[in-house]
C-alpha positions in Angstrom: 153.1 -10.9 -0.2 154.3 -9.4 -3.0 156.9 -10.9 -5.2 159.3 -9.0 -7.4 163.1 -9.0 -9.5 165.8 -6.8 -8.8 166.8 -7.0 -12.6 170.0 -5.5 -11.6 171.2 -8.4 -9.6 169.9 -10.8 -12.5 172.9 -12.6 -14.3 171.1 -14.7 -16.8 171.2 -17.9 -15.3 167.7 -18.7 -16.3 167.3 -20.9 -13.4 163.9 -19.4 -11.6 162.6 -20.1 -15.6 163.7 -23.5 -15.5 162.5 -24.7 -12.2 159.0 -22.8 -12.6 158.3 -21.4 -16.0 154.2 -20.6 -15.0 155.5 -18.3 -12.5 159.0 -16.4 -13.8 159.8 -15.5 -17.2 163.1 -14.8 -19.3 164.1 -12.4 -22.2 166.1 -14.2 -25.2 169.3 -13.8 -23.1 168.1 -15.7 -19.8 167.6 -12.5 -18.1 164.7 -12.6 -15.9 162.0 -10.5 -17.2 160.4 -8.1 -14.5 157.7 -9.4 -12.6 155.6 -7.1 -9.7 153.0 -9.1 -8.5 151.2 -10.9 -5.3 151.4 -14.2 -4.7 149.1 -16.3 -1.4 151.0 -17.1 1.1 152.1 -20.3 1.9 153.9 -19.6 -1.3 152.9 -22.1 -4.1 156.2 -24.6 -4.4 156.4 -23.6 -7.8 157.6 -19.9 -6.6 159.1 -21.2 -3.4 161.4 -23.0 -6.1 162.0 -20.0 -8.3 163.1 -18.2 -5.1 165.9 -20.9 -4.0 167.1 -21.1 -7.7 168.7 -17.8 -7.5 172.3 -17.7 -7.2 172.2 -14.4 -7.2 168.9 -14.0 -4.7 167.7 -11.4 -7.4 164.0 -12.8 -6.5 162.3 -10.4 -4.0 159.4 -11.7 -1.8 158.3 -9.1 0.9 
């Protein structure tokens, strides 16, 4: 699966950061920094987390 941020839905919550900062990153203003990469499925808790974070479901896993 791949996992990716629609940096346009991003409102700088930082909350993906908080909850799994090995997997997500931020810039200086809490905006997600964009990320394109795979991740094993089952998903590692640590993303799963980042993923239900979201309020603004700005995480993409396809």
């Amino acid at each position: 699966m791949k996992l990716s941020i629609d940096t346009k839905k991003c409102s700088g919550h930082a909350r993906c950061f908080a909850v799994a900062p090995d997997v997500f990153d931020v810039d200086d203003s809490g905006y997600a920094v964009p990320i394109d990469r795979a991740v094993d499925v089952p998903l590692d808790p640590a993303v799963e987390a980042g993923i239900a974070a979201c309020p603004e479901r700005s995480i993409v896993l396809a």
